[in-house]
N, C-alpha and C positions, 0 to 999 in steps of 0.2 A: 290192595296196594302194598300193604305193610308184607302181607304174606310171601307175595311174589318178589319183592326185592330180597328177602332171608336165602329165598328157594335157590334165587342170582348167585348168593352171595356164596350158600351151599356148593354152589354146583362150581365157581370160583374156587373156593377153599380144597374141593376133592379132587379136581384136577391140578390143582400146584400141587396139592400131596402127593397124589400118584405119579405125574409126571416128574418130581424131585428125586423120588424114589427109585423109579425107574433110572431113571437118567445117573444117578450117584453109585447105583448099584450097577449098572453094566460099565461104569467107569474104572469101575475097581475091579470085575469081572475080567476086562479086557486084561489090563494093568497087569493082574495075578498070572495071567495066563501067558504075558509075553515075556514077566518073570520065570516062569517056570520052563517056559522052552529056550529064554534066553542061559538059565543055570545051567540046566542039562544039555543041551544042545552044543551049548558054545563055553559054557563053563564062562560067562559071566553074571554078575547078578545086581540087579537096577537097586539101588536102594531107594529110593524117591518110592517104588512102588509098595512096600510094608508101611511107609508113611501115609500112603495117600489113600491107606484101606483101614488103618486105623481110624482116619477121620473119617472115611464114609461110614464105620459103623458106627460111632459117636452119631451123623446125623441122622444115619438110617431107624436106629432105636429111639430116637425123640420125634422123629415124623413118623415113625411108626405106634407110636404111644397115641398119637393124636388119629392117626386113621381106626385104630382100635375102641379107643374110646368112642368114635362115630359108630361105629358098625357092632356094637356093644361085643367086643372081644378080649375085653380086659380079663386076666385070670383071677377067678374069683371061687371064696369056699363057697361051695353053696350046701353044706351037709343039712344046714338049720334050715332051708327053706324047704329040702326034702320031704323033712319030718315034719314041719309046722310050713304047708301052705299060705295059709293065713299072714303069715308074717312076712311076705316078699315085697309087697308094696313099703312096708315101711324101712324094712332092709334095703332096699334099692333105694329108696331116698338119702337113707343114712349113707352107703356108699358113693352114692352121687356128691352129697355134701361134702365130704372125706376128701372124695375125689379135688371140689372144688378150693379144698384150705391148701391139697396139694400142687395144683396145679400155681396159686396165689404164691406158694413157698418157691417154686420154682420160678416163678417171674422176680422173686423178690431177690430171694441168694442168685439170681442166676442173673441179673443185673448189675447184683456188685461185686458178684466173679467180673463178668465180665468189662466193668470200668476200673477196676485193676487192672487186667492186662490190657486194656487203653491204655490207664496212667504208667506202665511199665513198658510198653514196647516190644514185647515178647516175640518170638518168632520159633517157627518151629525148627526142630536141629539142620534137616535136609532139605528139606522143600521152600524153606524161609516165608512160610506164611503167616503173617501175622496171628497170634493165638485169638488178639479179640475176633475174628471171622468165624473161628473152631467155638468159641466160649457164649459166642451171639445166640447161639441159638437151643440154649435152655429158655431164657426170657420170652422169646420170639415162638417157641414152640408150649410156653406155659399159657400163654396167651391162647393158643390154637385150642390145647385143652382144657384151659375156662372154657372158651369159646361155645367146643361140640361138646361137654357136660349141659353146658345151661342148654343146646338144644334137646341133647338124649332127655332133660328132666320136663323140657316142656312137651316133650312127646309122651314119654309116660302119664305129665296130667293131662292131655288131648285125649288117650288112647282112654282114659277112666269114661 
C-alpha cells in the first residue's frame, strides 16, 4: 500500500519536473528566437525577452538539480572509489547525507530570501514580475531534493 502510493507520488513528482522543464525551456527558446529575427530582420529588439530567459535558467538549473539527484546524475569525484572499491557504499552515504544538509540549507536561506522579497515588493526591471515568484523556488525546489535524496538513499539500502 505504502509502496504503491511513493511510486504515485514518484511518478507525480517526474512528470511536474519534466513537463516544467520542458514547458519553461521552449518558452525562452521561442522568446530567443523572435528576438533574434526581430534584431536582425527588422532592427528591433524585445527587451522583456533577455528577462524572461534569465529567469527560466534560474528555474531550469533548480528543477534540473532535483531531476539529477533522481536519476543519480549529480557531478561527482569519484577518483577514491576508483582506487578503493570497497569504500563506495560508504561514500555514497556520506554524499547523500551532504546532499541532504544541502538541500535543508536551501529550503532554509531560500525561505528567508524569499520573505524578504515578500516583505519588500520587489519586481523585476521590465517584465514587472514580482521577485518572490523568481526567489520561491529555491525553497520549493530544496524540498524536491530532500525529497529524491531520501528516495536515491532508500534505494541504495533496498538494492543491499
Amino acid at each position: 500500500m505504502l509502496g504503491k502510493t511513493l511510486k504515485k507520488l514518484d511518478t507525480i513528482f517526474t512528470n511536474v519536473e519534466e513537463w516544467t522543464l520542458f514547458i519553461i525551456v521552449m518558452a525562452a527558446l521561442m522568446s530567443l528566437f523572435a528576438n533574434v529575427v526581430l534584431r536582425y530582420g527588422f532592427n528591433y529588439t524585445l527587451a522583456w525577452s533577455e528577462e524572461l530567459v534569465r529567469i527560466v535558467m534560474i528555474y531550469s538549473t533548480f528543477v534540473g538539480a532535483s531531476v539529477a539527484v533522481k536519476q543519480r546524475a549529480m557531478i561527482r569525484i569519484d577518483a577514491v572509489v576508483q582506487i578503493f572499491p570497497k569504500l563506495k557504499p560508504g561514500l555514497t552515504l556520506y554524499t547523500n547525507l551532504l546532499m541532504l544538509v544541502f538541500a535543508w540549507m536551501m529550503v532554509f536561506y531560500g525561505y528567508r530570501m524569499t520573505h524578504l522579497q515578500l516583505l519588500t515588493h520587489q519586481k523585476t526591471i521590465i517584465m514587472q514580475i514580482p521577485l518572490v515568484i523568481v526567489y520561491a523556488i529555491m525553497p520549493v525546489m530544496g524540498v524536491m531534493i530532500f525529497i529524491r535524496t531520501i528516495q536515491v538513499i532508500i534505494q541504495d539500502i533496498r538494492s543491499k
